[in-house]
Backbone bond lengths (Angstrom), bond angles and torsions (degrees), N, CA, C in turn:
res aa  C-N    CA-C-N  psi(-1)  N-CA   C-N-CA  omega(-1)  CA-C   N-CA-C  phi
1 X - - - 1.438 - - 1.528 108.56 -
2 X 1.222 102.08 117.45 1.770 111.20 172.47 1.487 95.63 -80.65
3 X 1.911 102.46 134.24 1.498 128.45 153.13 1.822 115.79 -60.15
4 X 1.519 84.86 139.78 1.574 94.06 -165.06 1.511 105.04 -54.77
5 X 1.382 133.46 171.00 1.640 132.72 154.43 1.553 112.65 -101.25
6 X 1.082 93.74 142.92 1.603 112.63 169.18 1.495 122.05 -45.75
7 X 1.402 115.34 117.39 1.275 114.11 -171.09 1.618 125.77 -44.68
8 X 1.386 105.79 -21.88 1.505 129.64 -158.69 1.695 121.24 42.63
9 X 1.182 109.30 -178.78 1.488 132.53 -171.79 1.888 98.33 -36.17
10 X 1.658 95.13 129.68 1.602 94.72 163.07 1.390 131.54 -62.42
11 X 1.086 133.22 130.44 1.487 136.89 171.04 1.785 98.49 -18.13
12 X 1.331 114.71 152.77 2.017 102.08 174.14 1.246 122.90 -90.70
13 X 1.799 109.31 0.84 1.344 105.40 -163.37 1.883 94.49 -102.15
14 X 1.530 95.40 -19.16 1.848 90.30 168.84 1.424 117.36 -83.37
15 X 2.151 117.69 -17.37 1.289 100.96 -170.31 1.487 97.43 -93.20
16 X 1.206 125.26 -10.19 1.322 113.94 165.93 1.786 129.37 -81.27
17 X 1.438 92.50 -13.96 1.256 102.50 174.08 1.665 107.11 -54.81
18 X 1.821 98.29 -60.21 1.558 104.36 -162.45 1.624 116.76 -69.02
19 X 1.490 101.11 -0.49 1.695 97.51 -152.46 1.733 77.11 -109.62
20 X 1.173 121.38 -20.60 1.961 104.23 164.90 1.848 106.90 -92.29
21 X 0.812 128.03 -36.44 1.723 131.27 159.21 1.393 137.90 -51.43
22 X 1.563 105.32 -19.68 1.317 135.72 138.71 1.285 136.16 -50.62
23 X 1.164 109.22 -88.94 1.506 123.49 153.83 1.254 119.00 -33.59
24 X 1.246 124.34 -45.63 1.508 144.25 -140.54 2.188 78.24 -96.32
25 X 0.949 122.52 -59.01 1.449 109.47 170.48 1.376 124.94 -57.20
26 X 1.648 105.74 -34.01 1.489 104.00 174.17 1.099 118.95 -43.48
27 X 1.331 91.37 -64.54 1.994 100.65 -170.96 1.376 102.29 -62.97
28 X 1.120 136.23 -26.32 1.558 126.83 174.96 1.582 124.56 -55.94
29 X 1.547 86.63 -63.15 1.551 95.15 175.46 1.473 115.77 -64.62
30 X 1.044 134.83 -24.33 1.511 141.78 -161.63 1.916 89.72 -86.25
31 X 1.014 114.47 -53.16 1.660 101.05 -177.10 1.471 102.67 -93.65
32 X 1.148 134.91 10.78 1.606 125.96 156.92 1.737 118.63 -73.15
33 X 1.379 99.29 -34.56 1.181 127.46 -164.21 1.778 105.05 -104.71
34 X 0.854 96.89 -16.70 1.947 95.45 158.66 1.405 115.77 -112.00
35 X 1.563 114.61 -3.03 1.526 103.66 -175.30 1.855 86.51 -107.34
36 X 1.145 116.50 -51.28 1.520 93.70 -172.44 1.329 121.19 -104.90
37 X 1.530 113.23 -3.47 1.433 117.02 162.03 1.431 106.75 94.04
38 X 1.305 103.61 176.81 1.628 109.08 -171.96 1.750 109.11 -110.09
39 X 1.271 118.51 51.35 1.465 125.27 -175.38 1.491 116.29 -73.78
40 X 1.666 112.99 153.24 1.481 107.69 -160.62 1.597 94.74 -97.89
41 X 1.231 128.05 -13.36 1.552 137.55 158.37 1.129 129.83 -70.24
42 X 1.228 149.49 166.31 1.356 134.39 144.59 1.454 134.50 -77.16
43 X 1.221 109.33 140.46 1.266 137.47 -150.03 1.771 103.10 -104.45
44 X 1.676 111.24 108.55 1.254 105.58 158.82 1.217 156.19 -54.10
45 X 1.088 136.41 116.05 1.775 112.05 174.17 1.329 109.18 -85.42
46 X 0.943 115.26 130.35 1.840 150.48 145.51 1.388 98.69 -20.06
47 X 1.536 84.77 138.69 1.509 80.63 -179.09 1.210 101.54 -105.43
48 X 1.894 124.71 167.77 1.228 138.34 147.02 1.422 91.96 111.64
49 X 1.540 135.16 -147.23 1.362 142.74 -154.83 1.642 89.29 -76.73
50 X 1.336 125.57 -52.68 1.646 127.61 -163.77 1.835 107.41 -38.25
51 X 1.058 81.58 -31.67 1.922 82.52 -175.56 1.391 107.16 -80.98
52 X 1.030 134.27 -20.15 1.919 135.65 163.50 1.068 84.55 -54.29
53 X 1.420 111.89 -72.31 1.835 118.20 -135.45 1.802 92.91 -59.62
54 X 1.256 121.18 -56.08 1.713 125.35 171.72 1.945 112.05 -41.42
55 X 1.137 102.47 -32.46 1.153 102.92 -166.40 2.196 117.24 -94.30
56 X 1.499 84.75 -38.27 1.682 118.72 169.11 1.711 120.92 -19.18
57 X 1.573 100.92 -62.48 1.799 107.78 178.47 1.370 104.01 -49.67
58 X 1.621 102.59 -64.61 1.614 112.76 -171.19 1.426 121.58 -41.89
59 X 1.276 109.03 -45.83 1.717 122.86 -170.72 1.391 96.36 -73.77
60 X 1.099 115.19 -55.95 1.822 116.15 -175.10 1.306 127.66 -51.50
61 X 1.215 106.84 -21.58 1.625 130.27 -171.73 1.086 102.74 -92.48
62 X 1.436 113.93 -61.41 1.865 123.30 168.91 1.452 108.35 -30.77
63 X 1.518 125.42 -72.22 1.106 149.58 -87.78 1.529 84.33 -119.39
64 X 1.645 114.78 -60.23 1.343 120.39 -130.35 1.785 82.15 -137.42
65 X 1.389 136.30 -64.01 1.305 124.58 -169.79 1.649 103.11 -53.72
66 X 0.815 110.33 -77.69 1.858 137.93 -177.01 1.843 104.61 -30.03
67 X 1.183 105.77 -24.63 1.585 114.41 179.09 1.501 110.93 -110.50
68 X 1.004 142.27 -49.02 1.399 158.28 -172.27 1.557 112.32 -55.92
69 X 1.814 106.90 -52.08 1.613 122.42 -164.17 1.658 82.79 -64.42
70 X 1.671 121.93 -78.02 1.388 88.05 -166.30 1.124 123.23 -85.30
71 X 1.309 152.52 42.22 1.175 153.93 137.85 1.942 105.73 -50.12
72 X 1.298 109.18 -58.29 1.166 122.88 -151.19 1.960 108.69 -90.30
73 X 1.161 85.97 -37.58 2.121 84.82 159.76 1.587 111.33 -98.58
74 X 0.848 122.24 6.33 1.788 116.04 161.02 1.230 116.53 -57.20
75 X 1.308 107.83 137.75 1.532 123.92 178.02 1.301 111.39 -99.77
76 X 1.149 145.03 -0.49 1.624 161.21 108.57 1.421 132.18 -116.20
77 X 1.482 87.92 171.90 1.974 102.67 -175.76 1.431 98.48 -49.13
78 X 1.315 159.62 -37.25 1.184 148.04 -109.67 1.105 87.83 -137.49
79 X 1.574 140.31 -38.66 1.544 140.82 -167.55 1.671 91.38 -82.85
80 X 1.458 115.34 -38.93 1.316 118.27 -176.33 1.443 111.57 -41.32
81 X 1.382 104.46 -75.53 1.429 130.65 -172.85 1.776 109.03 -58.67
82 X 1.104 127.94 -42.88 1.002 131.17 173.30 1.733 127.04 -70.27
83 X 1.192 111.99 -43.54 1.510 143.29 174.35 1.932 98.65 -49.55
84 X 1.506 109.52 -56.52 1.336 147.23 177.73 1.937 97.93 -32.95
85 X 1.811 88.67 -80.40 1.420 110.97 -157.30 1.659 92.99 -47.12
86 X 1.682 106.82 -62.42 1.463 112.07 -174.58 1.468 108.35 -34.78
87 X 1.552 107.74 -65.73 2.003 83.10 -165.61 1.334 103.70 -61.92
88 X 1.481 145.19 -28.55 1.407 104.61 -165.40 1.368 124.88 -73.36
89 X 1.290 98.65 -30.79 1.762 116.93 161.01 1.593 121.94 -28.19
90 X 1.582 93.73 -77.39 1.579 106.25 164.88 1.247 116.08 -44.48
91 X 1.410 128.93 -52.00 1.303 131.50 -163.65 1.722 122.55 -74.75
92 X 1.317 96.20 -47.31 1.444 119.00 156.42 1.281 133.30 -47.30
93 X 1.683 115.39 -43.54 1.417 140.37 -175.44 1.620 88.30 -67.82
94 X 1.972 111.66 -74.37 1.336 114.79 -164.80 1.283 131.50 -44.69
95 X 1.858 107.57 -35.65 1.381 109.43 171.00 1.730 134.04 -79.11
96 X 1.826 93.53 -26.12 1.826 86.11 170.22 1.759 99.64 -64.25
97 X 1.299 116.63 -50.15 1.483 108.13 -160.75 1.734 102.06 -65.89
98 X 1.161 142.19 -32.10 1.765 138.13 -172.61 1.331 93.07 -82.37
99 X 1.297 135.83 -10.55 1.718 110.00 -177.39 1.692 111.10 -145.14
100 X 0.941 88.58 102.43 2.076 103.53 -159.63 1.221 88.93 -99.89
101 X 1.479 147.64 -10.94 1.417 132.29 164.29 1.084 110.13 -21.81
102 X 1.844 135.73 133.85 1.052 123.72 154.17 1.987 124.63 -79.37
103 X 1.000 105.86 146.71 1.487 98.57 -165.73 1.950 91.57 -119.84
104 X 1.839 102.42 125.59 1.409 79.92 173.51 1.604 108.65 -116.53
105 X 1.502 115.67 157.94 1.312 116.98 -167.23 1.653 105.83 -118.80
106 X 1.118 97.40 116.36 1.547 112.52 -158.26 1.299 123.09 -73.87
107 X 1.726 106.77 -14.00 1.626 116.67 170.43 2.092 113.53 -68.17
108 X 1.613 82.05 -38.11 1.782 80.60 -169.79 1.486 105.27 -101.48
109 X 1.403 125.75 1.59 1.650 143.64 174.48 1.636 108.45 57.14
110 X 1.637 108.13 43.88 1.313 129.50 165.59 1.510 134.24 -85.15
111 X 1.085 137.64 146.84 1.021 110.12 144.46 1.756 130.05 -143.34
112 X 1.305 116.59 136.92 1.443 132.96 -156.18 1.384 118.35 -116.21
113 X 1.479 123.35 145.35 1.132 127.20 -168.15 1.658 106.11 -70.05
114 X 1.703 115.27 132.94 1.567 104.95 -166.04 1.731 117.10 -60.98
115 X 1.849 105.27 -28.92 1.412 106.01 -179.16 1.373 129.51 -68.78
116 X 2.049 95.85 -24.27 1.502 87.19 -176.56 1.905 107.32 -91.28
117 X 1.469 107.67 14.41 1.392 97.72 -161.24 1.512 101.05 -91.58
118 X 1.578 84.24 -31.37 2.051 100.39 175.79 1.455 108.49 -64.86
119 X 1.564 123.23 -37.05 1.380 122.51 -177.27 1.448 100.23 -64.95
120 X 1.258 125.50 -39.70 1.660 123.90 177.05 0.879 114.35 -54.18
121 X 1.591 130.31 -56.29 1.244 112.10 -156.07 1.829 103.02 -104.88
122 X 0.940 131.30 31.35 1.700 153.09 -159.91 1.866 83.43 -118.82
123 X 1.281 117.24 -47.15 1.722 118.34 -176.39 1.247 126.54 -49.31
124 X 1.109 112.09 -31.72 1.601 122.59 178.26 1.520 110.08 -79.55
125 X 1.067 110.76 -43.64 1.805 116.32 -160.59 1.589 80.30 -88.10
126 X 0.999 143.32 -1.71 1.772 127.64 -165.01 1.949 88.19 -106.96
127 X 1.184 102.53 -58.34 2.116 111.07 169.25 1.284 84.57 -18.83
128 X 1.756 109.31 -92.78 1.101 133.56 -145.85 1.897 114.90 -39.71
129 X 1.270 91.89 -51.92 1.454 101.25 168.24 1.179 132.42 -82.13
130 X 1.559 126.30 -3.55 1.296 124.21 134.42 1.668 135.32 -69.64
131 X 1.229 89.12 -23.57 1.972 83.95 179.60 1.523 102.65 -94.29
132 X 1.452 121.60 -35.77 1.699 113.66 -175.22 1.440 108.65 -41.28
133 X 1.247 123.36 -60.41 1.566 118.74 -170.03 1.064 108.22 -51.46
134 X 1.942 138.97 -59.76 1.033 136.09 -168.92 1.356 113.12 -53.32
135 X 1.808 115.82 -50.19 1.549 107.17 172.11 1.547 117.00 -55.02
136 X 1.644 127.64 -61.53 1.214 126.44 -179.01 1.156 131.96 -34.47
137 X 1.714 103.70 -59.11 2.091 117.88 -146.62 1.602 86.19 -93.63
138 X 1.205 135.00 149.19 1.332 159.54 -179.40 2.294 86.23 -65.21
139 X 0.789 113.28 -28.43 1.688 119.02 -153.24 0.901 130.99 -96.57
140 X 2.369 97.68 -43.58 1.324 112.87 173.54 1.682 99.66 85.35
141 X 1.207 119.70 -72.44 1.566 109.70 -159.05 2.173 100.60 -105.08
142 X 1.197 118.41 -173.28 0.991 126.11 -159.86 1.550 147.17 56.73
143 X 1.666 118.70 -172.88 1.817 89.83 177.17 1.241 148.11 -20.11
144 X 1.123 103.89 -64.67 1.060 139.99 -169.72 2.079 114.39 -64.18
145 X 0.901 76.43 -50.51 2.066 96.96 168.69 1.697 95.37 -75.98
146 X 0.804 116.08 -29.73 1.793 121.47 -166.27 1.405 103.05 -74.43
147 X 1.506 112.97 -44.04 1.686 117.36 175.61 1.488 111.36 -73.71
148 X 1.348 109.55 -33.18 1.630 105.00 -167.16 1.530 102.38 -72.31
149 X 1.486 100.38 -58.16 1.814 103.12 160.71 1.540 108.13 -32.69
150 X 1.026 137.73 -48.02 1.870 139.55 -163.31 1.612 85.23 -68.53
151 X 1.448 95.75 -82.41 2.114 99.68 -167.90 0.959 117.99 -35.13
152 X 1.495 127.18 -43.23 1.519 129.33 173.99 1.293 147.97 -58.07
153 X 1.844 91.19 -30.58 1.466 106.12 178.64 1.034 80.02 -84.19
154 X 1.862 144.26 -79.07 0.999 125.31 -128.86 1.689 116.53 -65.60
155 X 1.335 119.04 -13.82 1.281 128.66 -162.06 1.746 95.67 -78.70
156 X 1.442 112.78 -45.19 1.103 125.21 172.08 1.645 114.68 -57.83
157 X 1.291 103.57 -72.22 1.862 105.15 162.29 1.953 116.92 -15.30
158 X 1.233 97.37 -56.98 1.506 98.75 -145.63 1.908 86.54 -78.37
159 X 1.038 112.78 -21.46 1.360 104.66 160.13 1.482 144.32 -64.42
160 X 1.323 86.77 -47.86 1.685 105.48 160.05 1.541 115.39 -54.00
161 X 1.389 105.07 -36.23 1.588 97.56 -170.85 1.553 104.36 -88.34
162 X 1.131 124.65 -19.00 1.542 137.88 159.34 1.323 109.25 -28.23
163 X 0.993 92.84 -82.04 1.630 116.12 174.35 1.805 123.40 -53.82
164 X 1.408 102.57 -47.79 1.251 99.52 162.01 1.777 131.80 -68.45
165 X 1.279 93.53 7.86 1.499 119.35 -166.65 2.041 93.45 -92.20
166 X 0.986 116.12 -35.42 1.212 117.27 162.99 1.744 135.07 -69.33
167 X 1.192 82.34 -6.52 1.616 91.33 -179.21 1.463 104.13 -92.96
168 X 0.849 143.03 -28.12 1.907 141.63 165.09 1.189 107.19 -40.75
């Protein structure tokens, strides 16, 4: 009986996936969980701009870090796009499940778990910044795709949170 072999080194477009989808939850959960705390009730959002700014790290990180990193060190379209999907997945997945606070939003008289609400609205600006590069950059993957991915989500982001700024 031959001993099994070592799986070896992850593909780069999954270890970069996890190592921005990672992070990309860290920083999420870490300012979800210092801005609205770990309460056994539900927890309002504020109304007017204060609820972006509360809401802002998380989405940005989701949205725009977690998509951008591998966009922009990919060594092809395919590590791009793939590298991409993984962190938001990871990142998205980690934060609805680490932050079960309920958050209630006082325009629609709901109330929703804060991680999965950030993973929602983190979805749009993450789209957005996955397809801009492919339409724009001649390449799709690298620097250059990595910034347009950045400008896009965030341009997209700061809208979303605009808007989600009305829901407090």
């Amino acid at each position: 009986m031959r001993p099994m072999r070592p799986l070896g080194p992850l593909p780069p477009w999954l270890r970069r996936g996890l190592e921005a989808g990672i992070l990309a939850a860290l920083v999420a959960v870490v300012s979800l969980l210092g801005s609205i705390g770990t309460e056994l009730g539900p927890v309002g959002l504020p109304p007017g701009l204060m609820a972006s700014l509360i809401l802002a790290p998380a989405v940005l990180a989701i949205g725009v870090f977690a998509v951008g990193y591998p966009i922009a060190y990919a060594a092809t379209r395919s590590d791009a796009i793939l590298g991409a999907i993984t962190a938001f997945i990871v990142a998205a997945d980690a934060v609805a499940i680490a932050v079960g606070t309920a958050l209630g939003l006082g325009a629609i008289d709901r109330e929703v778990p804060a991680g999965l609400f950030v993973a929602m609205l983190a979805g749009l600006p993450a789209l957005v910044g996955l397809v801009a590069p492919q339409v724009t950059t001649p390449l799709g993957f690298g620097r250059r795709a990595g910034a347009v991915s950045v400008a896009a989500s965030v341009l997209t982001a700061t809208g979303v949170l605009l808007l989600a700024s009305r829901l407090g």
